[in-house]
C-alpha positions in Angstrom: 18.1 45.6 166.9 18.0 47.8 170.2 17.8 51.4 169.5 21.2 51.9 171.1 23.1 49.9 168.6 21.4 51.3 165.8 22.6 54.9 166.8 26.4 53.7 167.3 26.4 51.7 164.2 24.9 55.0 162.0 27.8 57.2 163.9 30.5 55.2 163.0 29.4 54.8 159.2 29.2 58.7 158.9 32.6 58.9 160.4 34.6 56.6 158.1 32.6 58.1 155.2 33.9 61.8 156.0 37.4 60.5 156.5 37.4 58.9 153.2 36.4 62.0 151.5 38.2 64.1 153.5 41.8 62.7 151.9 40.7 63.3 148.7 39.6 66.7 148.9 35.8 67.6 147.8 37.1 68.4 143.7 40.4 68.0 142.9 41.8 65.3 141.3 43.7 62.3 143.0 46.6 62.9 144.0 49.2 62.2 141.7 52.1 59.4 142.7 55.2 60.4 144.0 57.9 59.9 141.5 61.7 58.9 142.4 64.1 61.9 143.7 66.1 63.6 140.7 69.3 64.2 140.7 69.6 68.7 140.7 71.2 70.0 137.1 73.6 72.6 138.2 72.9 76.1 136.6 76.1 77.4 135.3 76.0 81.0 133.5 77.4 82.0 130.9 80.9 83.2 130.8 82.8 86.5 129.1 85.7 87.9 129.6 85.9 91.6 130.5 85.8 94.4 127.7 89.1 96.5 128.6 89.0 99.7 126.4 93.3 100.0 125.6 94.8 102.8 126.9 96.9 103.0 123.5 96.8 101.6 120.4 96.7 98.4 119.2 100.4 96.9 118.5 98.8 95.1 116.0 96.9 97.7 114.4 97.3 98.6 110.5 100.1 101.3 109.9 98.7 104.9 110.2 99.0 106.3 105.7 101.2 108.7 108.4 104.0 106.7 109.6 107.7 107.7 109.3 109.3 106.3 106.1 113.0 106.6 107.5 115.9 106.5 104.6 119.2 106.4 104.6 121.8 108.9 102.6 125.4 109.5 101.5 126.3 111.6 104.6 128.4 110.9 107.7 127.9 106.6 109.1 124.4 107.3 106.6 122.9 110.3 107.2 121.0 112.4 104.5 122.4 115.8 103.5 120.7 116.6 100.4 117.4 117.1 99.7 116.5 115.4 97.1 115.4 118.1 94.2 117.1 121.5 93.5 115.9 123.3 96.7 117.8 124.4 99.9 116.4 123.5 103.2 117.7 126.1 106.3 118.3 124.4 109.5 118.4 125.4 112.6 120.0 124.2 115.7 120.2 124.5 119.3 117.1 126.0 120.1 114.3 126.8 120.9 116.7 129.9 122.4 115.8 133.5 123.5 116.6 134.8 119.5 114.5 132.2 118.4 111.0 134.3 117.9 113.7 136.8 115.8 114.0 133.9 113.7 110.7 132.9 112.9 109.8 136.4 112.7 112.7 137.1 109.6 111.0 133.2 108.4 107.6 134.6 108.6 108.4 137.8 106.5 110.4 136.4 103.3 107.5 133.9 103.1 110.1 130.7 104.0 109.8 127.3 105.7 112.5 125.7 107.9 113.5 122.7 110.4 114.4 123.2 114.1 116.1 120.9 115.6 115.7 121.2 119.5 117.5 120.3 122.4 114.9 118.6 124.6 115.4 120.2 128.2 114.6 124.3 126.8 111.4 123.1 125.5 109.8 123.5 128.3 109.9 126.9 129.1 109.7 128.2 125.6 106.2 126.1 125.2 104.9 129.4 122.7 107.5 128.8 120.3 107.1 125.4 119.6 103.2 125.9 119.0 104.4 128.6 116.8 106.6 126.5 114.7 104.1 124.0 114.4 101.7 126.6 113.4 103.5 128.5 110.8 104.4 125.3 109.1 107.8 124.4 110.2 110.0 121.0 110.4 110.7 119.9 113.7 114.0 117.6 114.6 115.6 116.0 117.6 118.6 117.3 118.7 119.3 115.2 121.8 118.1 116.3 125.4 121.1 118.0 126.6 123.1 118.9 123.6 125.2 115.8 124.4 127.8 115.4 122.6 129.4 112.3 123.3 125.6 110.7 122.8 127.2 108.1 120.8 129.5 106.9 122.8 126.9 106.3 125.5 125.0 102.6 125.6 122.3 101.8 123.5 119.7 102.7 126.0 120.8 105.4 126.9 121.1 106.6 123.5 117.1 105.8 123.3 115.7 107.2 126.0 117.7 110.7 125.2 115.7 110.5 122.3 112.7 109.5 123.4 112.7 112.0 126.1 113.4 114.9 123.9 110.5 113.8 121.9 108.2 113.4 124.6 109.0 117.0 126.0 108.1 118.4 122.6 104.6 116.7 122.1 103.9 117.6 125.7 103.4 120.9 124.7 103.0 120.8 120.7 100.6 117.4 121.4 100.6 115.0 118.0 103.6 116.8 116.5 105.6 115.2 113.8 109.3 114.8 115.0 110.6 112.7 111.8 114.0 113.6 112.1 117.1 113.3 114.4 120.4 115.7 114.1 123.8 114.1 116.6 125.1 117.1 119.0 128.1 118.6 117.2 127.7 116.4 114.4 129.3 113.5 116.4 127.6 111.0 114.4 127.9 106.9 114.7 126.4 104.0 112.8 124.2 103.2 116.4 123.0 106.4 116.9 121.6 106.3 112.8 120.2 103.2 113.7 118.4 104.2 116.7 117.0 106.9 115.3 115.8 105.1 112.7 113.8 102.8 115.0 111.5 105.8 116.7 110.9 106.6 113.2 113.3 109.7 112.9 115.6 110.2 109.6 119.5 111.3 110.5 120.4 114.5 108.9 123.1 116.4 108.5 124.2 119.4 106.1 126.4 121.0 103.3 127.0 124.4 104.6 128.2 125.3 108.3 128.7 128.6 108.7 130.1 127.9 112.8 127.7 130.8 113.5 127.7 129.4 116.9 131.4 130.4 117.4 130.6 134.2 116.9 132.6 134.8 113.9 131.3 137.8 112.8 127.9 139.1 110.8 129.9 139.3 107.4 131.7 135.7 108.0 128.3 134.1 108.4 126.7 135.6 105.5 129.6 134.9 103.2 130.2 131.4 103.8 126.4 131.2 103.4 126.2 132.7 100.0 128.9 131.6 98.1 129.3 128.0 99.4 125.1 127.3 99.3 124.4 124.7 96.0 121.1 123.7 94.6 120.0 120.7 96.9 121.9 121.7 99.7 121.0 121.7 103.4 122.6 124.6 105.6 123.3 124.6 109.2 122.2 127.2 111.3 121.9 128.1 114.9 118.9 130.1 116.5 120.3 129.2 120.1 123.5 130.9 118.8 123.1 134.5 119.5 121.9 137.7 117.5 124.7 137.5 114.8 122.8 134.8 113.3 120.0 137.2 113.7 121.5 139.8 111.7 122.6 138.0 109.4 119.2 136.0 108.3 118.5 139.7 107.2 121.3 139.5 104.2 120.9 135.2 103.8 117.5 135.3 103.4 116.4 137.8 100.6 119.4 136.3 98.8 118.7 132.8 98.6 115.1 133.1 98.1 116.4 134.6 95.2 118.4 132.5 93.4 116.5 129.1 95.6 113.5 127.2 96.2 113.7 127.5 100.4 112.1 124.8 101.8 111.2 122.9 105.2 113.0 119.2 105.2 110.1 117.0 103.6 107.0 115.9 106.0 108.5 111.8 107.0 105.5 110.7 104.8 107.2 112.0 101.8 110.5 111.8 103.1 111.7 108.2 100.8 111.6 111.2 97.8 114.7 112.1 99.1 117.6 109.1 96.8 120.7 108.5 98.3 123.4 110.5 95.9 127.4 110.1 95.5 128.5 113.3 96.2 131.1 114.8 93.6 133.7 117.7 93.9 131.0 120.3 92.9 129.4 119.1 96.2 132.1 119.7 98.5 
């Protein structure tokens, strides 16, 4: 075989032989065979709905061992006017007035408890004696936002949110206070408004002694009617927005019932179903 062919035919042999090699790489192994296209599996996360801490509490939520328990009595379209036991709750109304730190003062000194019932727009600007009733261990009671008294001839709502308002005004400066009862402007009382206290939890009461202090009758007036017509269980209306005679005569009232009475604060709304329903009989009146 000429040279010449010999050389072209060794050339081509080493070529093919590095071309076969070179598609299968010098140690790896064969290439595996290329399988048929799957389909993609979506990825799909996981979904929670958003924790939202409540702003208030649950309307669901177990009743607080503190809720209102709101009763019904014997006195005008249901209220209660009796407390319940032998003692004599003082009440006063109209306030929180400028003779009102008098008042708590004359409370303070003979050792006695009482209820205010406020009217809604003097809060405000007598913030110091609210804490101070709250503080020294006193009743507090809603006694409409304006002193209206045509309240219950006014429309359901608007009988509710007088309330309501009144009792906002009060926790806004005496925060978490206990507001379980509800006394009508003037006495003016009506089945609705009863019933409408009842549902923000407040008890309707009125009294057995009204000595009109608010009139101005005189010092001696006030403290007779006081004395002689005061009974065991009774519940006596007074006014510390009504003016220093009421004042003056606390000093006479005061040492005199504790004397012959248990004083007391209208019971705390979680005790408040202690105080029965009663017929009243001449001996009341």
């Amino acid at each position: 075989m000429p040279l010449r062919r010999i050389a072209v035919l060794g050339l081509t042999i080493l070529m093919l032989t590095l071309t076969l090699g070179g598609s299968r790489g010098s140690s790896g192994p064969p290439a595996p065979a290329v399988a048929a296209p799957v389909a993609a599996v979506p990825v799909v996360a996981e979904h929670r709905e958003p924790t939202v801490q409540p702003s208030v509490p649950s309307p669901v939520a177990s009743p607080s061992v503190s809720s209102p328990v709101v009763v019904t009595g014997d006195g005008p379209a249901g209220t209660v006017r009796k407390t319940g036991s032998d003692a004599v709750a003082l009440t006063f109304d109209d306030g929180p007035w400028d003779d009102t730190p008098a008042v708590l003062d004359l409370l303070a000194q003979y050792h006695v408890k009482a209820t205010f019932c406020m009217v809604g727009r003097q809060v405000a600007a007598r913030a110091e004696m609210v804490r101070r009733m709250v503080a020294e261990g006193h009743t507090l009671c809603n006694h409409s936002w304006s002193h209206d008294e045509m309240l219950r001839t006014r429309t359901p709502d608007q009988i509710r949110s007088d309330m309501q308002r009144t009792n906002d005004a009060i926790r806004a400066v005496a925060p978490g206070a206990v507001i379980g009862y509800f006394r009508a402007p003037g006495g003016n009382w009506s089945p609705g408004i009863v019933s409408i206290a009842a549902g923000l939890g407040m008890t309707s009461i009125s009294w057995t002694v009204d000595p009109r202090d608010w009139s101005g009758p005189g010092v001696q007036s006030v403290v007779n009617t006081v004395l002689t017509k005061t009974r065991p269980g009774g519940v006596v209306l007074l006014h510390d927005g009504a003016g220093p005679q009421t004042v003056a005569a606390l000093r006479t009232i005061l040492p005199d019932l504790a004397g012959r009475f248990t004083l007391i604060a209208l019971p705390a709304p979680t005790s408040v179903a202690q105080i029965p329903p009663r017929r009243m009989s001449r001996a009341d009146e």
